[in-house]
C-alpha positions in Angstrom: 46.9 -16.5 -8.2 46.6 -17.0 -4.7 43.0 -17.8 -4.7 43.6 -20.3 -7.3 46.2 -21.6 -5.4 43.8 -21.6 -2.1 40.9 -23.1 -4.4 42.8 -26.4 -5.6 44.6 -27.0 -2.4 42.1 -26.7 0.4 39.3 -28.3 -2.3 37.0 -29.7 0.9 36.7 -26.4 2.8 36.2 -24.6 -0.4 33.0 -27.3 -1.4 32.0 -26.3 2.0 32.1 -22.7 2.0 30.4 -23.3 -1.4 27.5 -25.2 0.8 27.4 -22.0 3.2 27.0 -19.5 0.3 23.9 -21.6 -1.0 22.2 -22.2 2.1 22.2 -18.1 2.8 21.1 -17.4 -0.8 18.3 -19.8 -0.3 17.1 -18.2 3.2 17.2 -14.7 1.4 15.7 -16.0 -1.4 12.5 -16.8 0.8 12.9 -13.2 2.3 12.8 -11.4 -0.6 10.9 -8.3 -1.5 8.9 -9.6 -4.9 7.3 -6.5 -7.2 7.2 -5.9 -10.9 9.9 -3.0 -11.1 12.3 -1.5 -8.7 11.4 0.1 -5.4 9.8 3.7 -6.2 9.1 5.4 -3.0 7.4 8.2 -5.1 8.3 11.4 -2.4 4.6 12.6 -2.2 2.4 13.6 0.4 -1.4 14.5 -0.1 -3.3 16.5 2.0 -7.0 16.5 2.1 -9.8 18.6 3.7 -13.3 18.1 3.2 -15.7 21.5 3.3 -18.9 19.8 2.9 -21.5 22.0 0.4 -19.2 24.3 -0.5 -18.3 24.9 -4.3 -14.9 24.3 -6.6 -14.1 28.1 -6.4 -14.8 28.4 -2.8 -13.1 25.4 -1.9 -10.0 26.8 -4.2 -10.2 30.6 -2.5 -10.9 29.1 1.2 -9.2 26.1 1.8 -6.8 24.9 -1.3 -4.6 28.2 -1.3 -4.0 28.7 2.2 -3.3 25.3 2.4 -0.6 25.6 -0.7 0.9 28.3 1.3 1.4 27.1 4.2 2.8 23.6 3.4 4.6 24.9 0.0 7.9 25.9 2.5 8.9 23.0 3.7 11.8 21.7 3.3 12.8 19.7 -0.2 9.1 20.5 -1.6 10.2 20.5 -5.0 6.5 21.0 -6.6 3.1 21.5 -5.2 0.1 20.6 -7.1 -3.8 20.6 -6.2 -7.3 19.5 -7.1 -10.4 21.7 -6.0 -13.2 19.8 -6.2 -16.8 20.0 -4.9 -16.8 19.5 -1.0 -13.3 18.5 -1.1 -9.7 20.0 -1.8 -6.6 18.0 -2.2 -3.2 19.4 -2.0 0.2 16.5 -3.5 3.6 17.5 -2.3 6.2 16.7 -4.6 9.4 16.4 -2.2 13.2 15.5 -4.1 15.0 11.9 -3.8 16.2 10.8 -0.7 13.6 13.1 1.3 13.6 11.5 5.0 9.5 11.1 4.4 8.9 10.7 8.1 10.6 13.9 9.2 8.5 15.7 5.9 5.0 14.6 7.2 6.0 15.3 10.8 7.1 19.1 9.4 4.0 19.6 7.3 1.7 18.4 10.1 2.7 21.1 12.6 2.2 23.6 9.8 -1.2 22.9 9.2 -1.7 23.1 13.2 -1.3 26.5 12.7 -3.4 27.4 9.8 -6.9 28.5 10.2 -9.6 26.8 8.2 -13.3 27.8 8.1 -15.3 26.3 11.2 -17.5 24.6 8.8 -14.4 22.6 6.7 -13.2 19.3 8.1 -9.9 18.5 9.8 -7.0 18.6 7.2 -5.5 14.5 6.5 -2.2 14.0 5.8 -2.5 10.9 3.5 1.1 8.8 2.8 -0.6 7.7 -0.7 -1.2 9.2 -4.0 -5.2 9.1 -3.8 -5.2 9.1 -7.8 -3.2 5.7 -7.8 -4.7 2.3 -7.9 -5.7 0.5 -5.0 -3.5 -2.8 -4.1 -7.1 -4.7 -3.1 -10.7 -4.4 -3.5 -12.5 -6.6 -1.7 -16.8 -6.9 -2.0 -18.6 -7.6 1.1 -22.1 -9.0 0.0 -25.0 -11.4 1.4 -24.0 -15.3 1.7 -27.0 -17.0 0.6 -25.3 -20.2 0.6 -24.0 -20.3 4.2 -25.7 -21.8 7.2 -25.9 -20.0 10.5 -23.1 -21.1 12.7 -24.7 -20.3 16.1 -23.9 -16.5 15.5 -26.5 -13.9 14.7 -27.0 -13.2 11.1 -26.8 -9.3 10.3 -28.6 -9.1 7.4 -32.4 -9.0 7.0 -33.9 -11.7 5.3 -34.5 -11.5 1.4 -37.9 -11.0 1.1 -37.8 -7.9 4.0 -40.1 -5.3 2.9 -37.1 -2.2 3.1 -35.2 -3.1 -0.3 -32.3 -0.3 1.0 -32.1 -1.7 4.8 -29.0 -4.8 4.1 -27.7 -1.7 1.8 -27.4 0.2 5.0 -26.6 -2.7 7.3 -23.9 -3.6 5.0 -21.8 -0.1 4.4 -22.2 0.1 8.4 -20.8 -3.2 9.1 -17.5 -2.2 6.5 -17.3 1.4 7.8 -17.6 0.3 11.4 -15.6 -2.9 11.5 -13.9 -3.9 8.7 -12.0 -0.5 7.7 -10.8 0.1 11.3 -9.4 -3.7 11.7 -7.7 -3.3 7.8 -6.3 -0.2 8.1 -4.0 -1.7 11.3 -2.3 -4.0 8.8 1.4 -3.1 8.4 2.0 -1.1 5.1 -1.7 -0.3 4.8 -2.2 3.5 3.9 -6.0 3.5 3.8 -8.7 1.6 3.4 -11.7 3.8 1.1 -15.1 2.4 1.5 -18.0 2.5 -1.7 -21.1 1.3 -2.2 -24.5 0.2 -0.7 -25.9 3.4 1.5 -24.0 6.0 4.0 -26.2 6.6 6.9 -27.8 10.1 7.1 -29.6 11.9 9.8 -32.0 13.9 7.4 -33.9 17.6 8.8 -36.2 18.3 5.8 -37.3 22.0 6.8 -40.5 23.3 5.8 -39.6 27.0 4.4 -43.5 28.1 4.8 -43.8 27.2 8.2 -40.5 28.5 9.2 -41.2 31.7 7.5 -44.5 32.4 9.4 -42.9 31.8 13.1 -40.1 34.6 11.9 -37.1 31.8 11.9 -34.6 31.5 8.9 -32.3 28.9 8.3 -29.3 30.0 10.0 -31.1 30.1 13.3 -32.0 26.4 12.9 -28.2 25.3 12.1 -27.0 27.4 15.3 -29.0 25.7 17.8 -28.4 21.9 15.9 -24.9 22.9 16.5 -25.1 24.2 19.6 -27.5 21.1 21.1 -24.8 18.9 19.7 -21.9 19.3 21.4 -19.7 17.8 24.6 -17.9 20.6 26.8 -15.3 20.3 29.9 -17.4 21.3 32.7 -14.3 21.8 35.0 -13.5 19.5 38.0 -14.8 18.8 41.3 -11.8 18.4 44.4 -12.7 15.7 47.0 -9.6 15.3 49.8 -7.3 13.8 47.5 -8.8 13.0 44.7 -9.5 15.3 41.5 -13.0 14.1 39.7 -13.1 16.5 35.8 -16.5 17.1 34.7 -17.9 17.1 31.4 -21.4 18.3 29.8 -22.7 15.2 27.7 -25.2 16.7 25.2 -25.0 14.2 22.3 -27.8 13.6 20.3 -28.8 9.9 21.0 -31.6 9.1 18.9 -33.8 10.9 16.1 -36.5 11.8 19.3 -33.8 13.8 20.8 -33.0 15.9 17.8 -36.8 16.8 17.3 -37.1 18.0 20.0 -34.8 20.9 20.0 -36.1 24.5 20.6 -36.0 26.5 17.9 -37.4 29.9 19.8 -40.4 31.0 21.9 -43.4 32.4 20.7 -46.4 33.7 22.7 -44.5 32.1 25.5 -44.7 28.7 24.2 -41.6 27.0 22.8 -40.8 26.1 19.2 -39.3 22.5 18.5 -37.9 21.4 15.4 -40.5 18.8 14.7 -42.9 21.9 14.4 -41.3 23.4 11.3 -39.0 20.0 10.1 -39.6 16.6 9.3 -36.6 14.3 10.8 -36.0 10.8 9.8 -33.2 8.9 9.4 -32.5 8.2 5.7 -29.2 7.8 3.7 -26.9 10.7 2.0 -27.1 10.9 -1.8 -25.2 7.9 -3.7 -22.1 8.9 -6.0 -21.9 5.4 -6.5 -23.0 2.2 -7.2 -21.1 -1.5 -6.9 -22.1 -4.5 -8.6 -20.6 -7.4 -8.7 -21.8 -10.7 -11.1 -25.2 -7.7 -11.2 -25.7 -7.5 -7.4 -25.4 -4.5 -5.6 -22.6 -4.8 -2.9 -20.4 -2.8 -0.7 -16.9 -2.0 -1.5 -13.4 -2.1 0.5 -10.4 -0.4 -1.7 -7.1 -1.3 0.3 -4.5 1.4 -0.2 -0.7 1.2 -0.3 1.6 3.5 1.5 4.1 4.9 -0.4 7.0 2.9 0.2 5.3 -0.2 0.9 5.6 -3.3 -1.4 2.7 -4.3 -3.4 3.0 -8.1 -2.4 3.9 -8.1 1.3 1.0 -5.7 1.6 -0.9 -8.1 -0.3 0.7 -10.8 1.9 0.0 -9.2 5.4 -4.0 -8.7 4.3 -4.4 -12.0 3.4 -2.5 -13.4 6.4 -5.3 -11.0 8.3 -8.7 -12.3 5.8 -8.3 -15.6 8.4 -9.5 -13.4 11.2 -11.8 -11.3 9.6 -13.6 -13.5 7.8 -14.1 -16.1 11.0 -15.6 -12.7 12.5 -17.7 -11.9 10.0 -21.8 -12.6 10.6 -22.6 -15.9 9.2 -24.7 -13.9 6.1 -22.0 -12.3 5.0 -19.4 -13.0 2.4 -15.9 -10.8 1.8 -14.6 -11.8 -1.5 -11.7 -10.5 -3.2 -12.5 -9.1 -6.8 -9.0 -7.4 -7.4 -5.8 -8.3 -6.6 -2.9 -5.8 -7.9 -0.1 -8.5 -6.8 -1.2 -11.5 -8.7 -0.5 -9.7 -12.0 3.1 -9.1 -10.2 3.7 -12.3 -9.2 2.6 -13.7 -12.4 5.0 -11.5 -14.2 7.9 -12.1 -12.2 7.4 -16.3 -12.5 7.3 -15.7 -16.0 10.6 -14.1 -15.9 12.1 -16.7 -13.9 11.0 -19.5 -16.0 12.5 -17.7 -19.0 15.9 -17.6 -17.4 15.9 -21.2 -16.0 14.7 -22.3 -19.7 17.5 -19.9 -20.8 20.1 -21.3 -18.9 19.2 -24.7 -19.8 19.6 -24.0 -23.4 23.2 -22.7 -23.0 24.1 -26.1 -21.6 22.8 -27.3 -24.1 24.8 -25.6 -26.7 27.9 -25.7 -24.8 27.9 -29.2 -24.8 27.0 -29.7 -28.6 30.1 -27.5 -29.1 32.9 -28.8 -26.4 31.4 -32.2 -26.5 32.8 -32.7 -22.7 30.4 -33.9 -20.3 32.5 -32.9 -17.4 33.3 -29.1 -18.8 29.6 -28.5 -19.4 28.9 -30.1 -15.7 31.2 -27.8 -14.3 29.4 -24.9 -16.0 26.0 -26.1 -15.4 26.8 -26.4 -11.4 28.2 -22.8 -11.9 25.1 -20.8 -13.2 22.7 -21.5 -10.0 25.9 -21.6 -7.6 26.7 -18.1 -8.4 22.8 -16.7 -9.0 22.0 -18.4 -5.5 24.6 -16.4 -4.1 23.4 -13.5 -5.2 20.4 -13.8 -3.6 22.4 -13.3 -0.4 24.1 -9.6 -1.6 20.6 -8.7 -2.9 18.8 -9.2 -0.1 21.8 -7.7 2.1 21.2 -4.5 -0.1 17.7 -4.1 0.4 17.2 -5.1 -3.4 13.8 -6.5 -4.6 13.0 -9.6 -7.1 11.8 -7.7 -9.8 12.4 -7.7 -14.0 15.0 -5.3 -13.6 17.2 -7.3 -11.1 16.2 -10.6 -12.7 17.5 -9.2 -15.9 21.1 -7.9 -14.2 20.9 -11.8 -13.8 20.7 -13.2 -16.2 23.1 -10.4 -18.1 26.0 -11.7 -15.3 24.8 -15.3 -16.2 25.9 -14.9 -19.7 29.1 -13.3 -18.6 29.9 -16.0 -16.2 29.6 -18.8 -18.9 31.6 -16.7 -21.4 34.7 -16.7 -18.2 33.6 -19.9 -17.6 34.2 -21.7 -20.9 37.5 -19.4 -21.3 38.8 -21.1 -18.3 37.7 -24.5 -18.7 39.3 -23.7 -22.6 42.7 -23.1 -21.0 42.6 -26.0 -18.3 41.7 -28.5 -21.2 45.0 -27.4 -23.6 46.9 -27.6 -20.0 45.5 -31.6 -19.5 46.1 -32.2 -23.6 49.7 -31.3 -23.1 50.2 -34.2 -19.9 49.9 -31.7 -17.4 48.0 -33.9 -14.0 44.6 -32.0 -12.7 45.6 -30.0 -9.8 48.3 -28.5 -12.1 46.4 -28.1 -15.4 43.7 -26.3 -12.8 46.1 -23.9 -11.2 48.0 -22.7 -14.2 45.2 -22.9 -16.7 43.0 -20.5 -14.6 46.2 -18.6 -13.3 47.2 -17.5 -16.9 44.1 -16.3 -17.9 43.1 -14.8 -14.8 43.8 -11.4 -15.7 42.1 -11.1 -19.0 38.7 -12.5 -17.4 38.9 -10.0 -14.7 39.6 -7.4 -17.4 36.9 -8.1 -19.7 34.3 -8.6 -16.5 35.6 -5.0 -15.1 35.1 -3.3 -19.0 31.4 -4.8 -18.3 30.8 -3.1 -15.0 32.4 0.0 -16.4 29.3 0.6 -18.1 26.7 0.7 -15.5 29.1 2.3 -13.2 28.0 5.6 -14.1 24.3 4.6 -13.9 24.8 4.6 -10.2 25.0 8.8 -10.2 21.6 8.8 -11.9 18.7 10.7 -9.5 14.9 10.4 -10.1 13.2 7.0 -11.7 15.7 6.1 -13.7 18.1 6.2 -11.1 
């Protein structure tokens, strides 16, 4: 009653406190999350090592299991599941709701600085994405035939070049070297998986026979590659006051440089590796192949993290496509084939035209059945005063625009005409009996008061216990 009471008497400051609530439900409604369901921060963690050469079972004996046991103790692992592949092993951590993902990838990292791997097997990565979901991008960077050079170099050979595979090569380099690293920077970009065109390849074909007759084996060539091939802390060097640390460059540079290894001595005269191999530089075998309208391209699949939203990531990558594509040599072109967060936003206008077409059509019939002009005003200014404002709680909660919320919506819409034309149904018997406005108003809404808030409370009673549900359908 004393609401009422404050509503009819201090009617300007209410109208403007009205104007307050609808300007901050308009600001957070231009800072809201958009996606197609509810934020599911799936609690997973992948980790992948690659063990180039090796096979399924030795990947699943040598790398997969101690991997499982090291990692399967941390704490809130709920389930542990892996894929042993050829040349790679991945390991998923299943963690419970409400893990503090953070603190789990910080704990599972310093485990697997303690395990020991093979020499031969790459660096485990932790990755903050399910590898086996879909990508939120893919992008195809391919030749621009149609632009004209801009006073920058173009990359590409031209189209009649005699090497068919050389833009292939040019191309995967340019998107492994440039584009991945300036991508994967974006905020709520997991990874950024590159396919298509050809992976350079530093090739030594060996030539068994001749090996065999100079008494070498295979083994012996690997050791010395490996050993030729490496960069090692020579120290440092003290001079007065200032400290100088040394280190042994022995990169290989070029293809020359590898060919000319030694191998061994024999009759005092030494062996290179261009006496028993041939070395070129060629391109590792393709697993894949990316067309696009039939020409061959290179691929750029933008990953998600976990927790990120599917259309601010979307958002932040195209705000960054501006840069990249002013950088990009004039003959190339990066054009976006797949877009995960069109189908989203497509869905969710769809949704929000339904319920702006829905609460037209109960003015509509409200009028045809009070046949009141001003009641079915006073409703109609009702319905987007009250959704508007609950754009403000929503995104003070942290809650997304997605179907599920939209539908809480428009559930409470339905509700709030039901209280509203029980009100205005009260007010009007009040004004039919001579009662003035103010007073019709007050005791109208004051005597039903209690049985709106009742019924409204019996409807929240039902979702109440919703609210102690775990998992996804919490």
């Amino acid at each position: 009653m004393k609401l009422i009471r404050l509503a009819t008497r201090r009617r300007v400051s209410i109208a403007m406190f009205t104007l307050g609530v609808l300007l901050f439900g308009m600001v957070s409604l231009s800072r809201l999350d958009i996606s197609l369901l509810p934020e599911l921060a799936y609690p997973t963690l992948t980790v992948r090592t690659g063990f180039t050469g090796a096979a399924p079972a030795e990947i699943e004996n040598l790398i997969t299991r101690p991997v499982e046991e090291a990692v399967g103790l941390v704490r809130g692992v709920r389930r542990v599941a892996s894929v042993s592949r050829a040349g790679q092993s991945d390991v998923t951590l299943e963690f419970v709701w409400g893990s503090n993902m953070d603190l789990a990838a910080i704990d599972v990292r310093e485990r697997l600085e303690r395990l020991e791997l093979p020499l031969q097997a790459e660096r485990p990565l932790l990755l903050r994405f399910d590898p086996s979901t879909e990508p939120v991008l893919r992008f195809a960077l391919a030749r621009d035939t149609s632009a004209e050079p801009a006073g920058r170099k173009a990359l590409l050979p031209p189209v009649n070049d005699p090497d068919p595979n050389l833009a292939l090569r040019l191309l995967r380099r340019h998107a492994e070297e440039r584009l991945k690293k300036d991508m994967e920077s974006i905020p709520g970009v997991a990874a950024i998986t590159v396919s298509g065109g050809l992976e350079d390849e530093i090739q030594v074909l060996v030539d068994q026979n001749r090996l065999a007759q100079l008494g070498l084996s295979m083994e012996q060539v690997s050791q010395r590659l490996r050993a030729e091939n490496v960069n090692l802390s020579g120290g440092r060097l003290q001079e007065a006051t200032r400290q100088f640390l040394v280190r042994t460059i022995n990169e290989f540079r070029s293809v020359d440089e590898i060919s000319g290894v030694i191998l061994a001595t024999r009759d005092a005269s030494p062996v290179y590796l261009r006496d028993v191999a041939e070395i070129r530089q060629g391109w590792s075998e393709r697993e894949a192949i990316t067309r696009v309208d039939g020409e061959e391209m290179v691929e750029l699949a933008v990953y998600g993290e976990g927790d990120a939203n599917v259309v601010t990531v979307a958002r932040a990558v195209e705000r960054r496509l501006a840069r990249l594509r002013a950088d990009l040599p004039p003959d190339l072109a990066l054009i976006r084939i797949y877009d995960q967060s069109e189908f989203i936003r497509s869905a969710i206008s769809e949704v929000i035209q339904a319920a702006i077409i829905g609460g037209l059509l109960a003015i509509g019939v409200l009028y045809l059945f009070l046949k009141n002009a001003r009641a079915t005003l006073i409703i109609g200014v009702a319905i987007p005063v009250s959704v508007i404002a609950t754009f403000a709680a929503m995104y003070g909660g942290g809650i997304s625009l997605n179907i599920m919320s939209l539908g809480g919506i428009a559930l409470a819409t339905g509700l709030l005409v039901d209280n509203a034309i029980v009100v205005l149904e009260n007010i009007a018997a009040k004004r039919e009996r001579g009662a003035g406005l103010i007073e019709a108003a007050r005791e109208g809404a004051g005597e039903v008061s209690g049985a709106v808030i009742a019924a409204t409370l019996t409807t929240i009673a039902v979702f109440v216990p919703l609210v102690f549900v775990d998992g996804i359908a919490g």
